[in-house]
C-alpha positions in Angstrom: -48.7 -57.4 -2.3 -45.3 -58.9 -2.4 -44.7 -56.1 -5.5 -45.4 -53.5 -3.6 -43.1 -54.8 -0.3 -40.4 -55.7 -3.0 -40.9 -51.9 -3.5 -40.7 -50.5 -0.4 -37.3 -52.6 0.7 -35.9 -50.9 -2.5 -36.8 -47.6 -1.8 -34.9 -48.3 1.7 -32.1 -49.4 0.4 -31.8 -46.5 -1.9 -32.2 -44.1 1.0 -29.5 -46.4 3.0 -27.0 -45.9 0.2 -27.3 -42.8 -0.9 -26.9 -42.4 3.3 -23.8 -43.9 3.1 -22.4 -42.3 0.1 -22.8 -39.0 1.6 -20.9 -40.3 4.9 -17.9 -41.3 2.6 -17.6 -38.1 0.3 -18.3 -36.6 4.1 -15.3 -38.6 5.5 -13.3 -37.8 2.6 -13.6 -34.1 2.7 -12.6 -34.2 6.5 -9.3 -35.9 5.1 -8.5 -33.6 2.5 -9.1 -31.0 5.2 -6.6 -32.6 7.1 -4.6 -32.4 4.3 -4.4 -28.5 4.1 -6.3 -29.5 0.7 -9.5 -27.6 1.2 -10.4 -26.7 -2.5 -10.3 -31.0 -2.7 -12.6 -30.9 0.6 -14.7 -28.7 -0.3 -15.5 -30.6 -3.7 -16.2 -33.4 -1.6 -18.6 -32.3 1.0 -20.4 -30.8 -1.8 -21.1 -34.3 -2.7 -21.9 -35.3 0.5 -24.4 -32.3 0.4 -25.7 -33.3 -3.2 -27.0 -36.9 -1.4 -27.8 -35.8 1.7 -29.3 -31.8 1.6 -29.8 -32.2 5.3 -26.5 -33.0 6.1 -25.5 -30.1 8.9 -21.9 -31.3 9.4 -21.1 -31.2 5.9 -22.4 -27.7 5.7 -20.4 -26.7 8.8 -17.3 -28.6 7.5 -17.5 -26.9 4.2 -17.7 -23.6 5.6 -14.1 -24.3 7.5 -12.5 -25.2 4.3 -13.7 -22.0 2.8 -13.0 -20.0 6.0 -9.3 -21.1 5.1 -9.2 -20.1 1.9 -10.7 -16.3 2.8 -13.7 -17.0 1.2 -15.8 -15.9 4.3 -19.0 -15.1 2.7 -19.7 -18.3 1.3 -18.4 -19.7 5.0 -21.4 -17.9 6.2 -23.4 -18.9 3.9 -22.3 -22.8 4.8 -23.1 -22.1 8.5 -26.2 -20.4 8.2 -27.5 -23.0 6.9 -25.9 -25.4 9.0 -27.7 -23.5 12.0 -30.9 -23.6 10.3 -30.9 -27.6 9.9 -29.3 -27.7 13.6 -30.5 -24.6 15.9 -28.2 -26.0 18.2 -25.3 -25.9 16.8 -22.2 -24.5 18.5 -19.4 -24.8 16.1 -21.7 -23.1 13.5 -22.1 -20.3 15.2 -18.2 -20.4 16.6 -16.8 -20.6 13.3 -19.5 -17.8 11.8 -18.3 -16.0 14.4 -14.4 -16.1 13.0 -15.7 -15.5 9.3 -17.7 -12.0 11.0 -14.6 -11.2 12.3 -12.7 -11.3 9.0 -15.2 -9.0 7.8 -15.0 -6.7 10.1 -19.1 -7.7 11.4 -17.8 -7.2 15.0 -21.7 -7.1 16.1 -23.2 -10.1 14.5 -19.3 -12.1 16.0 -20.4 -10.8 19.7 -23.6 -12.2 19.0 -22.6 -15.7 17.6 -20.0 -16.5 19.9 -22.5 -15.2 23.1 -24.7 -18.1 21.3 -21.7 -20.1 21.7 -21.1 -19.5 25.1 -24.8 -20.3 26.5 -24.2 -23.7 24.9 -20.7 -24.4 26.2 -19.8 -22.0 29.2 -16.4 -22.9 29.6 -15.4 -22.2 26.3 -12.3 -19.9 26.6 -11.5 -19.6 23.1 -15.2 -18.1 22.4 -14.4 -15.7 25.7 -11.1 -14.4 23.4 -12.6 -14.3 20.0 -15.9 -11.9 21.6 -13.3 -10.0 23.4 -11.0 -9.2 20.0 -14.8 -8.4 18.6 -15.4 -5.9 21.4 -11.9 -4.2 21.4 -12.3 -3.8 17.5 -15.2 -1.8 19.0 -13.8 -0.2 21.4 -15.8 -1.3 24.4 -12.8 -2.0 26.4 -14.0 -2.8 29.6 -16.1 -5.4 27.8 -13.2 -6.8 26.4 -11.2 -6.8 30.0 -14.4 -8.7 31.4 -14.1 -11.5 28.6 -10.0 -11.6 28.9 -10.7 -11.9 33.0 -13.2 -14.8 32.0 -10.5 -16.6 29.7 -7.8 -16.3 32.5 -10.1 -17.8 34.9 -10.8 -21.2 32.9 -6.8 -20.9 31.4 -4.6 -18.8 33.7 -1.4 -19.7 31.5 -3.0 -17.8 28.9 -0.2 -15.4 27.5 -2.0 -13.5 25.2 -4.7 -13.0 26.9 -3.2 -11.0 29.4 -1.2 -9.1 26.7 -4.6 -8.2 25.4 -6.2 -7.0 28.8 -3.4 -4.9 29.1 -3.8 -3.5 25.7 -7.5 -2.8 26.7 -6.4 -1.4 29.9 -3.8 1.1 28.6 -6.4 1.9 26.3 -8.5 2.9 29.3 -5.5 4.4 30.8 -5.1 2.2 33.4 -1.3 2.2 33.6 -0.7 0.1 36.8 -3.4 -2.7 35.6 -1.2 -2.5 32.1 1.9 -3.2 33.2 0.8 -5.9 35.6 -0.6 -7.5 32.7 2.1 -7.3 30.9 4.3 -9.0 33.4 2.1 -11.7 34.3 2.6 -12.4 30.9 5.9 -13.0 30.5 5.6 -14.8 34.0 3.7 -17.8 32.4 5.6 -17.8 29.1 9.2 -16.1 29.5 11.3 -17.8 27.2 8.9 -17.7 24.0 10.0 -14.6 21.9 6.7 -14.7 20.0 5.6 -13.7 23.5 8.0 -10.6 23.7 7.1 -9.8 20.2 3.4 -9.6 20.8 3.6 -7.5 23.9 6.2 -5.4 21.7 3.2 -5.0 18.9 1.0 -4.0 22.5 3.1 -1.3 23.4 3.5 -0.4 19.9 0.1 0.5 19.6 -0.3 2.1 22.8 2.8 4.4 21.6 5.4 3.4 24.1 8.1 3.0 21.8 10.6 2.8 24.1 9.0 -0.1 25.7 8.2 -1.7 22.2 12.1 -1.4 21.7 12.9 -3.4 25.1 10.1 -6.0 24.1 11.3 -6.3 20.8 15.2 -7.0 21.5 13.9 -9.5 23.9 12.7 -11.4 21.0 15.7 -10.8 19.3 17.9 -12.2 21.8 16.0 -15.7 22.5 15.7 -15.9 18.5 17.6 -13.8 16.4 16.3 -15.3 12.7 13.0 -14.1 12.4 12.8 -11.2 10.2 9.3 -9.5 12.0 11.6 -9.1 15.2 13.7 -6.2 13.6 11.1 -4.8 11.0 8.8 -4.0 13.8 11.6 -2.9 16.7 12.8 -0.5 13.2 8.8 0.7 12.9 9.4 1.7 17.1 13.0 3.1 16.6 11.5 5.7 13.6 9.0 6.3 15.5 11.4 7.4 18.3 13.1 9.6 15.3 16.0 7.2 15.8 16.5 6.9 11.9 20.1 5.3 11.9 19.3 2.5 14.7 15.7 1.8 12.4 17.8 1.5 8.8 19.8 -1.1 10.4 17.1 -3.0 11.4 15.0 -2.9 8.3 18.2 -4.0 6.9 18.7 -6.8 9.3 15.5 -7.9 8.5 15.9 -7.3 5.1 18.7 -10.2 5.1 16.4 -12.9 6.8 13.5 -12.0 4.2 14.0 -9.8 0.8 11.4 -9.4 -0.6 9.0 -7.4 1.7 7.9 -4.1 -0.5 6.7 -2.3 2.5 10.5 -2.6 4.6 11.9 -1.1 1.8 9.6 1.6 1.3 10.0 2.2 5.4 13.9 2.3 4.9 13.7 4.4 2.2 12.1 6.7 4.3 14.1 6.5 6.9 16.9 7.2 4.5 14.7 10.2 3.2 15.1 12.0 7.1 18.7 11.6 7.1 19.3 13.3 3.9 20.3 10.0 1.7 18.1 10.7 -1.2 20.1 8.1 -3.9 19.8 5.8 -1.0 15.8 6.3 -0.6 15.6 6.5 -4.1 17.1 2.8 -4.6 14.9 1.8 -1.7 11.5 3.1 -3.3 12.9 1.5 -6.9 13.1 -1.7 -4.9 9.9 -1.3 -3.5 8.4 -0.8 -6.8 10.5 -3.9 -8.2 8.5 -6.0 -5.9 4.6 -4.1 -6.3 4.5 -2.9 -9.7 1.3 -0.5 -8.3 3.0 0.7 -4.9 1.7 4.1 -6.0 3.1 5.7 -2.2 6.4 4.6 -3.5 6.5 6.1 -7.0 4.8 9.6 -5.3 7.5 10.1 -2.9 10.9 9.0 -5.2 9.0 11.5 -7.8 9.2 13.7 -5.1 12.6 13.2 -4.3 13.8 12.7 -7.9 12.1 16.7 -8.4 14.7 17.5 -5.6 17.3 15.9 -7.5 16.4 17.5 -11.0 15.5 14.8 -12.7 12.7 15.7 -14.3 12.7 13.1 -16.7 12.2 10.6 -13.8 9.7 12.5 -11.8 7.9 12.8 -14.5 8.0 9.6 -15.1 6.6 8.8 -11.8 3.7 11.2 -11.0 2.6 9.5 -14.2 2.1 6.4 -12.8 0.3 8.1 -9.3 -1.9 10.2 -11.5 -2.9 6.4 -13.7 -3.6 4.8 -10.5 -5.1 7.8 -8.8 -6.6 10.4 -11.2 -7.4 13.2 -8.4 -4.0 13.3 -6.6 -3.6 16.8 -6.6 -0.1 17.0 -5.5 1.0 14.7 -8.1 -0.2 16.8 -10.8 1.8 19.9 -9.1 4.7 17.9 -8.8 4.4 16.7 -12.4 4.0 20.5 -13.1 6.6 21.7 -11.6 8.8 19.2 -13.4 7.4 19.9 -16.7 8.0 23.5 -16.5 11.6 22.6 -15.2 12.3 20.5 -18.2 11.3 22.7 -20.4 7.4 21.7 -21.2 5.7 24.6 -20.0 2.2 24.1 -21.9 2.3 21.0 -19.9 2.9 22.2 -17.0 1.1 24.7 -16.3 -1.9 22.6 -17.4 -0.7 20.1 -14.5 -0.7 23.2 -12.6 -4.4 24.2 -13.3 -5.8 20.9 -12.6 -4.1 20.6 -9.1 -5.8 23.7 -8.4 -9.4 22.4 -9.9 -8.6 19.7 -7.7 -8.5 21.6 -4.4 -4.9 22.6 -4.0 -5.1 25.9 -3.8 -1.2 26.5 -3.5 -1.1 25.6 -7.0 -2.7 28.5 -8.3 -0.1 31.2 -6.8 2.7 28.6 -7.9 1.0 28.8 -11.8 1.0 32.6 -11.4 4.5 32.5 -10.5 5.6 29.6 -13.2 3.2 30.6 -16.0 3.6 34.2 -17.1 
């Protein structure tokens, strides 16, 4: 008999440790996560998992640390079954909620974060995150509901009213727009980052003009941030103002220098106004910085073609037709350029497979070229 108890109390204090093992690696984790080390949490609540398989926290807390790291379908994975140990459990379905959103699962984020909010209605941030979901999906009026809903629990909510008067002007609700708009600069005027978002707003809802006055507003309360004049340039191009965008992307070219895209925008820019070296240097730059910007070797072949240098546009159509086989204008631009330089075999084989390739223009070009 006292065998068997001497047995028994083992066994429990087995269970116990092994209980407070996991709780440690657990703990751990949690600091490593607070840390901004989440490959080191991870490893740790893996541990904690390894003793304890039950342990629904250190699923959920796992599944944060990969969240951060962009490794969203093992997140889900973590919260799945994090939810299945613990039905109940809101942040599970919050932050699989987030991770559907990275993925683009609009649906199944509407549907974890309306789990969310039967748990904890008050919960404003779940409110935002469902209406980003539904404007994703275009259901805008859905979106304006759940914006409305986070306004009510936090009316000093900025974005949330730059949001709602995205999804109005998306419903063409002008008036509701711009009251939006200004009741968000009423509750936050003197943070650019608020100017700058509603800029992004009107951006996308193609007032340009009213993206430039947002924009500059930034600009003024915080003139260092390169984003600022990259995106007012994106609204003055848009506008066909190429001189006031060059100088922009240029500006913000001097706060951060090695954005591929900027340059690639200037160069077009440059392109419209006739400065071909210049957008030339500005796609080489581009390139300099993404070895594979294959939109940037396809247009300075373009422009290089213009120049004469066959050599060059060559050169680049190349390196389009290596990283995209059945780009049928590169291989009539190549053409072209072979025939020009003296390669007509060459050519006018570029030639033929542009045309197998759909481009029917370069057939009557090959006639002309290939006699």
């Amino acid at each position: 008999m006292k065998t068997k108890l001497i047995f028994i109390l083992t066994f429990i204090s087995i269970i116990n440790c092994k209980a407070q093992f996991s709780e440690a690696y657990y703990n751990r984790g949690k600091e490593k996560a607070s840390q901004q080390n989440h490959s080191a949490a991870i490893a740790e609540f893996t541990k904690a998992i390894e003793l304890k398989p039950d342990y629904a926290d250190a699923y959920c807390a796992r599944g944060i640390s990969k969240d951060i790291l962009f490794k969203f379908g093992e997140a889900i994975a973590d919260y799945n079954k994090a939810i299945e140990l613990m039905p109940g459990n809101s942040p599970a379905y919050y932050n699989r909620g987030l991770s559907k959103l990275h993925i683009h699962d609009y649906t199944g984020a509407i549907e974890d974060f309306t789990k969310v909010l039967k748990i904890i209605p008050d919960f404003y941030e779940a409110y935002f995150n469902r209406a980003l979901a539904k404007d994703n999906l275009k259901d805008y009026q859905g979106a304006i509901t759940d914006y409305t809903n986070v306004l009510k629990i936090k009316p000093d909510n900025a974005e949330a009213y730059i949001n709602r008067a995205t999804a109005k002007g998306n419903l063409s609700d002008r008036n509701g727009s711009i009251e939006d708009f200004d009741n968000a600069i009423r509750v936050d005027s003197n943070n650019p980052d608020t100017y700058f978002k509603i800029g992004l707003a009107k951006n996308g809802l193609q007032n340009f003009k009213g993206a430039v006055v947002a924009y500059t507003k930034a600009i003024m309360i915080n003139p260092a941030i390169a984003d600022f004049y990259i995106n007012r340039a994106i609204a003055f191009q848009n506008l066909r103002d190429h001189k006031a965008a060059i100088a922009d992307y240029s500006k913000g070219l001097e706060i951060h220098s090695d954005i591929a895209d900027v340059y690639y925008n200037r160069a077009t820019a440059k392109e419209e106004l006739a400065d071909y070296e210049g957008a030339i240097a500005d796609y080489t730059k581009a390139i300099e910085i993404n070895t594979d910007y294959v939109e940037a070797y396809f247009y300075r072949g373009r422009l290089r073609l213009r120049l004469k240098d066959y050599t060059g546009t060559v050169a680049d159509f190349n390196k389009v037709i290596a990283i995209n086989p059945k780009s049928a204008e590169s291989y009539l631009q190549r053409g072209i350029a072979r025939i020009k330089a003296g390669d007509k075999d060459g050519g006018c084989s570029d030639l033929n497979m542009a045309g197998k390739l759909g481009l029917v223009k370069a057939y009557d070009i090959s006639k002309s070229l290939c006699k």
